[in-house]
mmCIF file of the N, C-alpha and C atoms, coordinates in Angstrom:
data_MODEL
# 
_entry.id   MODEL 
# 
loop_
_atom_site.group_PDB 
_atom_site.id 
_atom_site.type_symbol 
_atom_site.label_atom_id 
_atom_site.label_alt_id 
_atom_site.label_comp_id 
_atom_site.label_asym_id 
_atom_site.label_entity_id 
_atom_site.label_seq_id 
_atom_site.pdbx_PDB_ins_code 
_atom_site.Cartn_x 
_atom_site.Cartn_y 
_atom_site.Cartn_z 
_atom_site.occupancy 
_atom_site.B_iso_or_equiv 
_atom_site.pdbx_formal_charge 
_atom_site.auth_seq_id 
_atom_site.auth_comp_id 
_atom_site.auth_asym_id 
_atom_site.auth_atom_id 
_atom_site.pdbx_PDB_model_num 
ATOM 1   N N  . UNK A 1 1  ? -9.256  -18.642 7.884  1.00 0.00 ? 1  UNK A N  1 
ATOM 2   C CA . UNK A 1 1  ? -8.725  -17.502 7.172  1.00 0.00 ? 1  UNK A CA 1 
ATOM 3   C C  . UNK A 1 1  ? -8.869  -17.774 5.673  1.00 0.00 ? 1  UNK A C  1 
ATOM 4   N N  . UNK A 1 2  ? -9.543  -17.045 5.179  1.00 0.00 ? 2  UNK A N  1 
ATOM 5   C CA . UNK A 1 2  ? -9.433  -16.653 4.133  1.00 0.00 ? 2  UNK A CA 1 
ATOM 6   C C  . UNK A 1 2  ? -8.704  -15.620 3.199  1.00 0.00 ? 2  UNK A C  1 
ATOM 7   N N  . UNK A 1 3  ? -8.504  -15.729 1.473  1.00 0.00 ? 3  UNK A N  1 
ATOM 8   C CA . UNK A 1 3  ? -7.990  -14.698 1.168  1.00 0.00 ? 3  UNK A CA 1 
ATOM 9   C C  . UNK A 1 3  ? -8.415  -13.347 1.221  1.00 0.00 ? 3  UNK A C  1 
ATOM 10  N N  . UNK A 1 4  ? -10.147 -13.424 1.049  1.00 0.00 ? 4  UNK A N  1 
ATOM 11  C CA . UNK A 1 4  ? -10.456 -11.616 1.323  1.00 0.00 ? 4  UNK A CA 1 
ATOM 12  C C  . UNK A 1 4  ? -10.653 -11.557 2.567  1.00 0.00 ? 4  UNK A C  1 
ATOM 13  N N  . UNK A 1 5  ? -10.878 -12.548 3.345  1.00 0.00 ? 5  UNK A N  1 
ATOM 14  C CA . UNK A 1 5  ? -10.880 -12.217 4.897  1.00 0.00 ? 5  UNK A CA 1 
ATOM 15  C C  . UNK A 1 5  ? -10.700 -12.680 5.945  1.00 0.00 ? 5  UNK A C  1 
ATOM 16  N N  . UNK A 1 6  ? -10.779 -12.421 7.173  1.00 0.00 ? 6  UNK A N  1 
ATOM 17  C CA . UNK A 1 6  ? -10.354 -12.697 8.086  1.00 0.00 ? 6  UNK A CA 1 
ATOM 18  C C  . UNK A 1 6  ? -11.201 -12.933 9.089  1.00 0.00 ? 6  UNK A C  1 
ATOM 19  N N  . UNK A 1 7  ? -11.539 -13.936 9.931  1.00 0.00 ? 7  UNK A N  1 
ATOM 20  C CA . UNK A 1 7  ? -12.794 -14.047 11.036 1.00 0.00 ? 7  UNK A CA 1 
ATOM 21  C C  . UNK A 1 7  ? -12.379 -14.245 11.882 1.00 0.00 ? 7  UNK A C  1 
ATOM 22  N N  . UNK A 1 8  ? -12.604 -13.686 13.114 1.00 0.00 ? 8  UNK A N  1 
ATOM 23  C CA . UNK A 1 8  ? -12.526 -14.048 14.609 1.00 0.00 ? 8  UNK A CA 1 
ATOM 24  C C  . UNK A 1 8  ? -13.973 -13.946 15.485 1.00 0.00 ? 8  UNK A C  1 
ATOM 25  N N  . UNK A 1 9  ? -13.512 -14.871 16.296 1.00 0.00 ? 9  UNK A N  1 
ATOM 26  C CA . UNK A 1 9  ? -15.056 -15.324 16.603 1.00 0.00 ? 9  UNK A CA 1 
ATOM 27  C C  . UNK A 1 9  ? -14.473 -15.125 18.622 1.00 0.00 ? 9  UNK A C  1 
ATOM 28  N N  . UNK A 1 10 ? -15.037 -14.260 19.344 1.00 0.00 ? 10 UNK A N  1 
ATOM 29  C CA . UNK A 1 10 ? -14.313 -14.007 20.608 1.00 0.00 ? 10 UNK A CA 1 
ATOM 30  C C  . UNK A 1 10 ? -15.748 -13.794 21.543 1.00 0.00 ? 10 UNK A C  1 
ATOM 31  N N  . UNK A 1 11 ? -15.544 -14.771 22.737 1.00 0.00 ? 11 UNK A N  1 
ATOM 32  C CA . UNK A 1 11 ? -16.256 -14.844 23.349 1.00 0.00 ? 11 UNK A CA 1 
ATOM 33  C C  . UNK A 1 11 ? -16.743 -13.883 23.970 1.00 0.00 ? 11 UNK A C  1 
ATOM 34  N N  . UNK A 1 12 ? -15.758 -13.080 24.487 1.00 0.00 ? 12 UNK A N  1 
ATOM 35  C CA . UNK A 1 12 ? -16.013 -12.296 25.596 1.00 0.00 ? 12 UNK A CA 1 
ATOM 36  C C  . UNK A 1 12 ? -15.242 -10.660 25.508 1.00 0.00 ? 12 UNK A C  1 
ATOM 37  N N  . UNK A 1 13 ? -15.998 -9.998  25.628 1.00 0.00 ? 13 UNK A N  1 
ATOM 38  C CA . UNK A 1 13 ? -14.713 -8.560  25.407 1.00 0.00 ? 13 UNK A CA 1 
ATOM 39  C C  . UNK A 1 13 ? -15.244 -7.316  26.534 1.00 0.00 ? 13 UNK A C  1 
ATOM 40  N N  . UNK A 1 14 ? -13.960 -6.673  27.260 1.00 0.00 ? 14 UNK A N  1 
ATOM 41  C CA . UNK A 1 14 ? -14.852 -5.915  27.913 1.00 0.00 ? 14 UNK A CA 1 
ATOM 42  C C  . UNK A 1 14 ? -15.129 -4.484  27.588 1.00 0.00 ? 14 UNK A C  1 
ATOM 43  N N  . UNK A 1 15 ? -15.519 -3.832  28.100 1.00 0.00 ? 15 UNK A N  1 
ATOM 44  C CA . UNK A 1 15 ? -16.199 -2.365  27.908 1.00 0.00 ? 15 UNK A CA 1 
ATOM 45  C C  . UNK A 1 15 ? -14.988 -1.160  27.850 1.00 0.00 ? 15 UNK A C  1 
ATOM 46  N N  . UNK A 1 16 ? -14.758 -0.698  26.489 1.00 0.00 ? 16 UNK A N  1 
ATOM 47  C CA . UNK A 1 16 ? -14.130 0.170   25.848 1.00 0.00 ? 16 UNK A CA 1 
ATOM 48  C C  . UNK A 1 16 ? -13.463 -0.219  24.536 1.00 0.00 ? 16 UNK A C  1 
ATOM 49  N N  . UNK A 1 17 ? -11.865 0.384   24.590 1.00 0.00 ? 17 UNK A N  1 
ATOM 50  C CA . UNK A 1 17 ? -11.423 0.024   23.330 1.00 0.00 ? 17 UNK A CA 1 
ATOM 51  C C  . UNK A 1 17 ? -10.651 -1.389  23.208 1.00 0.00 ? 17 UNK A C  1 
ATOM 52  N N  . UNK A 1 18 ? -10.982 -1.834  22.213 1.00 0.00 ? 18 UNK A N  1 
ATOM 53  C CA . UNK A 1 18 ? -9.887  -3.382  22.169 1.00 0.00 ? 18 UNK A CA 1 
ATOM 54  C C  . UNK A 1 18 ? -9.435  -3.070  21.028 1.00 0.00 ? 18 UNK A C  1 
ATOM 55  N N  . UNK A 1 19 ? -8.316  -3.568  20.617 1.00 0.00 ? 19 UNK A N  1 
ATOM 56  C CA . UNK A 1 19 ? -7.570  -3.648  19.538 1.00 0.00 ? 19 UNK A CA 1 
ATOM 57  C C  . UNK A 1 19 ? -7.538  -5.431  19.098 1.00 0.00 ? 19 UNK A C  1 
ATOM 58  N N  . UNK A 1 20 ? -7.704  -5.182  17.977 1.00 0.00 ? 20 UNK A N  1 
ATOM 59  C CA . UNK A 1 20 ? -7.083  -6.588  17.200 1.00 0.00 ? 20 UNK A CA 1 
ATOM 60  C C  . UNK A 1 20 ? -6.587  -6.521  15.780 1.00 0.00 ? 20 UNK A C  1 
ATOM 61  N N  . UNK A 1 21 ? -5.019  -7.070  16.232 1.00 0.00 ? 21 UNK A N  1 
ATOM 62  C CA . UNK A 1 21 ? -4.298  -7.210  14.781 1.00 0.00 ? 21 UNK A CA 1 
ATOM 63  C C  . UNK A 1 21 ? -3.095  -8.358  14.623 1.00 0.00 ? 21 UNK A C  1 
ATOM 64  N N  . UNK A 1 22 ? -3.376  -8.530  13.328 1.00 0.00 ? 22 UNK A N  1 
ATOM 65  C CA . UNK A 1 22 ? -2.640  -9.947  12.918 1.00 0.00 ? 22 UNK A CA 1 
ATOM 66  C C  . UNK A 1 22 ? -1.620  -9.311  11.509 1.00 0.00 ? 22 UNK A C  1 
ATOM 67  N N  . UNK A 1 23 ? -0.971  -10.020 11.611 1.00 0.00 ? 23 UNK A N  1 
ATOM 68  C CA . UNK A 1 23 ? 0.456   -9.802  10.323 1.00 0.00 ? 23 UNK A CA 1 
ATOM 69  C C  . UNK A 1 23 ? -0.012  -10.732 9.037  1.00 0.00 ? 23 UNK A C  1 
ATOM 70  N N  . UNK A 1 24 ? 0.065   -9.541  8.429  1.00 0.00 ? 24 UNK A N  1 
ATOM 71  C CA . UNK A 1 24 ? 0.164   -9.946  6.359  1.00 0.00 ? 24 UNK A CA 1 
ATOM 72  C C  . UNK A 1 24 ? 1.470   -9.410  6.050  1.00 0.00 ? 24 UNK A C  1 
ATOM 73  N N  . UNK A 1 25 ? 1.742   -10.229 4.399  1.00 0.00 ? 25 UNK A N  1 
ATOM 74  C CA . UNK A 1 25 ? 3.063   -10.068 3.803  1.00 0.00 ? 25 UNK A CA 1 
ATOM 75  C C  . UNK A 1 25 ? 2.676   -10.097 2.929  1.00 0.00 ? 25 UNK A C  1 
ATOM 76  N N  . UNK A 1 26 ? 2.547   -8.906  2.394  1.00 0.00 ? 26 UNK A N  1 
ATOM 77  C CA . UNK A 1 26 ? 2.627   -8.182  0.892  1.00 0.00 ? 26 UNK A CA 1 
ATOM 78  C C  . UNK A 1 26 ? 4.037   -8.788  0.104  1.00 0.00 ? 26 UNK A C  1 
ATOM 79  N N  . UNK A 1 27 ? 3.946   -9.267  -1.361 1.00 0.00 ? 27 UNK A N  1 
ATOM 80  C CA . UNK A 1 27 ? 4.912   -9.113  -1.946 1.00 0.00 ? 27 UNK A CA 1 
ATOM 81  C C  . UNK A 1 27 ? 5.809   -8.645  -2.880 1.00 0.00 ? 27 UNK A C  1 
ATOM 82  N N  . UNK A 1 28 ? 4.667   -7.477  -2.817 1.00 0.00 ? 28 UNK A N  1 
ATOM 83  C CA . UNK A 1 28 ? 4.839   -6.584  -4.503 1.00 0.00 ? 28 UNK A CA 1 
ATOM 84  C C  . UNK A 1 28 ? 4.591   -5.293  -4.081 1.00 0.00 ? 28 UNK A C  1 
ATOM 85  N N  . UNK A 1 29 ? 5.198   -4.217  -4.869 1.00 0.00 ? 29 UNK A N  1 
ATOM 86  C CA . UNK A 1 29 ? 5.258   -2.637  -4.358 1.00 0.00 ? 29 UNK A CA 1 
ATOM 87  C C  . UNK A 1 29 ? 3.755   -2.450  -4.505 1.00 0.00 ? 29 UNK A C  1 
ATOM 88  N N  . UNK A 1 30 ? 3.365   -1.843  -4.415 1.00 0.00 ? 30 UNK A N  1 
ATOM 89  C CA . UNK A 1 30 ? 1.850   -0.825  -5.039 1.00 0.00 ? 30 UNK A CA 1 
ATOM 90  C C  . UNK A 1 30 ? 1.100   -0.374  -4.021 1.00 0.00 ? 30 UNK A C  1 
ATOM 91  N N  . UNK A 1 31 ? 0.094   0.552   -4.174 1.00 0.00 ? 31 UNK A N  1 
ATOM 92  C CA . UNK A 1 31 ? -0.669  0.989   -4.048 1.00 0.00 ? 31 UNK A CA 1 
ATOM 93  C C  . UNK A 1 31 ? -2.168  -0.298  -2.865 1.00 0.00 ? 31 UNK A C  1 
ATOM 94  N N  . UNK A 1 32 ? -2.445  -0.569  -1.940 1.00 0.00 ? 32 UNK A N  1 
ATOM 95  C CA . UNK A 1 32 ? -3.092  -1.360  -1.417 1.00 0.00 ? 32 UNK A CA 1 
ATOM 96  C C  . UNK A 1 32 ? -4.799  -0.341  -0.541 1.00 0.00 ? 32 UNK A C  1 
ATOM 97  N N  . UNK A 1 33 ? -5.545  -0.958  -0.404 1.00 0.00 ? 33 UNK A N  1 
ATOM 98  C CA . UNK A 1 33 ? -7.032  -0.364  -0.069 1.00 0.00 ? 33 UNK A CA 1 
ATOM 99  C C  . UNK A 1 33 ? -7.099  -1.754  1.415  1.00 0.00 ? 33 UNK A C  1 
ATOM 100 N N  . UNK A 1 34 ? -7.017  -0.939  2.395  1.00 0.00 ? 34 UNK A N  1 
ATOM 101 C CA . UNK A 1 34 ? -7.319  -2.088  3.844  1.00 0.00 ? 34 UNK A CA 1 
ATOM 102 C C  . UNK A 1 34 ? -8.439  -2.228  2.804  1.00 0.00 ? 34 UNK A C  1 
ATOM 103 N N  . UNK A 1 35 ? -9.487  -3.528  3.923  1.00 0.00 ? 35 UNK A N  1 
ATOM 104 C CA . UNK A 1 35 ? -10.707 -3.699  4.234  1.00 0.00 ? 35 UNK A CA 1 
ATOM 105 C C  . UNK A 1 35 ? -11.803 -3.255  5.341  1.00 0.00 ? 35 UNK A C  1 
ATOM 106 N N  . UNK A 1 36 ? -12.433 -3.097  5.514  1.00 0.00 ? 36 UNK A N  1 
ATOM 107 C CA . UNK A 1 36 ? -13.301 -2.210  6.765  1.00 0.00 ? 36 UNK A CA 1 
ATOM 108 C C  . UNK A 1 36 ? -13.482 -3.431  7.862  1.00 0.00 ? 36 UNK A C  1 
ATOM 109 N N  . UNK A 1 37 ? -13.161 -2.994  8.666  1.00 0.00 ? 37 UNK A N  1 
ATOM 110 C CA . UNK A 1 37 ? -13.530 -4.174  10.150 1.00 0.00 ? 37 UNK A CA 1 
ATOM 111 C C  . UNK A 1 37 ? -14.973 -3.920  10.436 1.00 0.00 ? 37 UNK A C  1 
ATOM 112 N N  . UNK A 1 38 ? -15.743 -5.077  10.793 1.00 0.00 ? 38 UNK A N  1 
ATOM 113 C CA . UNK A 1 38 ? -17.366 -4.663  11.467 1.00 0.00 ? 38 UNK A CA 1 
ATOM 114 C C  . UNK A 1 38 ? -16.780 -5.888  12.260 1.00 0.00 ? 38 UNK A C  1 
ATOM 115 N N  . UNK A 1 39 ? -17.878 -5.079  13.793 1.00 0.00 ? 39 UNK A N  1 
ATOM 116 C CA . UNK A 1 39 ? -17.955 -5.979  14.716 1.00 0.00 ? 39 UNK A CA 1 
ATOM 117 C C  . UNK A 1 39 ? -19.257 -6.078  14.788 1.00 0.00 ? 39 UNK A C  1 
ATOM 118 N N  . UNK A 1 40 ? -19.808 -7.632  16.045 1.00 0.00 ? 40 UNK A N  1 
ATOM 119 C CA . UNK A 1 40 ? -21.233 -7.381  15.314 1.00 0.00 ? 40 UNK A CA 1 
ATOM 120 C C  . UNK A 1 40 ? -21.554 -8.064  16.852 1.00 0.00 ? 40 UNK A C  1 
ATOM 121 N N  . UNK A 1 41 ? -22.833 -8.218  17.494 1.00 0.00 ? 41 UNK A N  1 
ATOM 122 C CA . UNK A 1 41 ? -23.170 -9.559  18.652 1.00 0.00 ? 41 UNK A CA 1 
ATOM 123 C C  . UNK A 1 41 ? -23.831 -10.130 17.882 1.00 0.00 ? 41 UNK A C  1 
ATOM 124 N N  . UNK A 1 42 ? -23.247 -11.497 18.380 1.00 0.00 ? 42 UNK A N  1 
ATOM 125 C CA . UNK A 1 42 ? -24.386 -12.435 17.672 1.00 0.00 ? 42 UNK A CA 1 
ATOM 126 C C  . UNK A 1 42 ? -25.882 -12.665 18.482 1.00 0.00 ? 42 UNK A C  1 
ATOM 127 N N  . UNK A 1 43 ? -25.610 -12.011 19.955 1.00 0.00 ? 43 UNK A N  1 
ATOM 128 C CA . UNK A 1 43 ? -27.010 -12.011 20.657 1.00 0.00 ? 43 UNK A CA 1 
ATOM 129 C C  . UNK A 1 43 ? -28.188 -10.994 20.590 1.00 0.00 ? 43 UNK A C  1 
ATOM 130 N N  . UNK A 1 44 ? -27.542 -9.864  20.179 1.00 0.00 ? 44 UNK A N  1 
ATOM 131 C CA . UNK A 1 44 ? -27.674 -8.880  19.883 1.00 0.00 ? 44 UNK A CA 1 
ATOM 132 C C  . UNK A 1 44 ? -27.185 -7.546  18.379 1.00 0.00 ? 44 UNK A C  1 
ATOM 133 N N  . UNK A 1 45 ? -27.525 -8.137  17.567 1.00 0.00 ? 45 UNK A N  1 
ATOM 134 C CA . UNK A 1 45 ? -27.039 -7.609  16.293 1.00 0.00 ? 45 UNK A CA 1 
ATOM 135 C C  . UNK A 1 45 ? -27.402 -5.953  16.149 1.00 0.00 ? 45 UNK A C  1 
ATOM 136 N N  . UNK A 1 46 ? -27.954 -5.114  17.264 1.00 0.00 ? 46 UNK A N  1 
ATOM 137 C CA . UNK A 1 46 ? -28.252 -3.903  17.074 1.00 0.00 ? 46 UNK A CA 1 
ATOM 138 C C  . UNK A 1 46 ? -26.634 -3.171  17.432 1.00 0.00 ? 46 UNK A C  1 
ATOM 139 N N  . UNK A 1 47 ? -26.201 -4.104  18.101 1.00 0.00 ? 47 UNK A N  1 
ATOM 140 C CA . UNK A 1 47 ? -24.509 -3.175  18.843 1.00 0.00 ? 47 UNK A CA 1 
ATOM 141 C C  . UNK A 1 47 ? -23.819 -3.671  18.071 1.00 0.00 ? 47 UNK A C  1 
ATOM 142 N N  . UNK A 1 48 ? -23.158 -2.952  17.480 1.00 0.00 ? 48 UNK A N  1 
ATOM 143 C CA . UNK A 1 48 ? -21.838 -3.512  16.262 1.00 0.00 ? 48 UNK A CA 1 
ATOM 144 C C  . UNK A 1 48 ? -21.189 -1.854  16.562 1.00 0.00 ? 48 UNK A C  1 
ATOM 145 N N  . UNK A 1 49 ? -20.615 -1.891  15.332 1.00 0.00 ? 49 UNK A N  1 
ATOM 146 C CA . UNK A 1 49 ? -19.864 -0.847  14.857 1.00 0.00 ? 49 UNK A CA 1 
ATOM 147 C C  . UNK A 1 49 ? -18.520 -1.590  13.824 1.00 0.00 ? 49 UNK A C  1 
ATOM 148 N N  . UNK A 1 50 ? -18.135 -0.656  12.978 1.00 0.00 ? 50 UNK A N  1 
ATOM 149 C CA . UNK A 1 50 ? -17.270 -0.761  11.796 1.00 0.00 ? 50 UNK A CA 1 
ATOM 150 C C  . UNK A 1 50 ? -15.800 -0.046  11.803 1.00 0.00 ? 50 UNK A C  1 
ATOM 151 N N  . UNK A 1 51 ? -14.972 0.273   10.828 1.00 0.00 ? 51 UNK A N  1 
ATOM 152 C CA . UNK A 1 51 ? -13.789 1.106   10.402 1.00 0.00 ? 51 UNK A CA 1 
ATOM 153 C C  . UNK A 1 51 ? -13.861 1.462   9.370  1.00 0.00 ? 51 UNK A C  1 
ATOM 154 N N  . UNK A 1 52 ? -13.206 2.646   8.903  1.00 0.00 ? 52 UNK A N  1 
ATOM 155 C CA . UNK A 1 52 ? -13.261 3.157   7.714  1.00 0.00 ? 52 UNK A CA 1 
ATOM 156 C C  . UNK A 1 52 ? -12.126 2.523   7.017  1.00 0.00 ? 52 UNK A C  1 
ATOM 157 N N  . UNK A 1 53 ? -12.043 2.257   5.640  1.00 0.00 ? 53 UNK A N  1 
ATOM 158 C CA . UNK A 1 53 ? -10.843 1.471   4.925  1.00 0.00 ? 53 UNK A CA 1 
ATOM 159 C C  . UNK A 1 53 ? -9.901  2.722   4.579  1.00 0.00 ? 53 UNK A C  1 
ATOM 160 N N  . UNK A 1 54 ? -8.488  2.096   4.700  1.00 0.00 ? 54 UNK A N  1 
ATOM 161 C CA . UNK A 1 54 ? -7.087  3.296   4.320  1.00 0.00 ? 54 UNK A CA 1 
ATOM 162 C C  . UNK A 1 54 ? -6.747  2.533   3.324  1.00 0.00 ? 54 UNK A C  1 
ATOM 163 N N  . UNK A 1 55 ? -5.917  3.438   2.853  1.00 0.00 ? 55 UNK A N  1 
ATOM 164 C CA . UNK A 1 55 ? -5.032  3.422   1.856  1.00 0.00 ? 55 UNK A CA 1 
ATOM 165 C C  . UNK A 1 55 ? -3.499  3.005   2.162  1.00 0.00 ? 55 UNK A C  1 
ATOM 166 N N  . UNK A 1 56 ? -2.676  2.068   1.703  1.00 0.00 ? 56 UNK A N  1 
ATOM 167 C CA . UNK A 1 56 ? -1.295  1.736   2.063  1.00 0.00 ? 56 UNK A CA 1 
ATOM 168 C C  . UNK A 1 56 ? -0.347  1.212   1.005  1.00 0.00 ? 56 UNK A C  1 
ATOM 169 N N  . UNK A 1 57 ? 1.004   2.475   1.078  1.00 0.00 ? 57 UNK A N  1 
ATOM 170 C CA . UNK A 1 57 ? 1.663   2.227   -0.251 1.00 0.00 ? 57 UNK A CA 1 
ATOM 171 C C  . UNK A 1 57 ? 2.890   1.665   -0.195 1.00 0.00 ? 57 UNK A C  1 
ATOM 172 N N  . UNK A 1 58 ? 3.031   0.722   -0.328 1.00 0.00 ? 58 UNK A N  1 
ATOM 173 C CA . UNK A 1 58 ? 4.434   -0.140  -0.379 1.00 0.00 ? 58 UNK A CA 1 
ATOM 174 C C  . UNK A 1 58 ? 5.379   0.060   -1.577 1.00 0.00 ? 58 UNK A C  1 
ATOM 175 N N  . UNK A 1 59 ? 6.674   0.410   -1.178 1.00 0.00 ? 59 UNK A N  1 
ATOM 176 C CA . UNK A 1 59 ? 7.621   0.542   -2.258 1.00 0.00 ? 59 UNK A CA 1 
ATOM 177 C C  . UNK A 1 59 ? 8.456   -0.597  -1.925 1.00 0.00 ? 59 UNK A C  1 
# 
């Protein structure tokens, strides 16, 4: 883990939707921009797909 990002490296996944999420702690109010998720094969780099980045406002 890094600070701009985050890697997971998963062997195996099956056919539809998966979810994956892990906990951050913001410590200051403002205004925040996610980052875009890409998934990718490493056997096959034509099948991936991505997320669009949100917006998240902490008071």
């Amino acid at each position: 883990m890094r600070d701009t990002s985050a890697e997971f490296f998963i062997d195996k996944l099956r056919k539809g939707i998966v979810q994956i999420e892990y906990k951050v702690y913001i410590d200051r109010p403002g205004t925040y921009q996610t980052g875009i998720a890409t998934v990718q094969s490493a056997y096959a780099p034509e099948f991936g797909g991505h997320t669009k980045s949100l917006s998240v406002t902490v008071r």
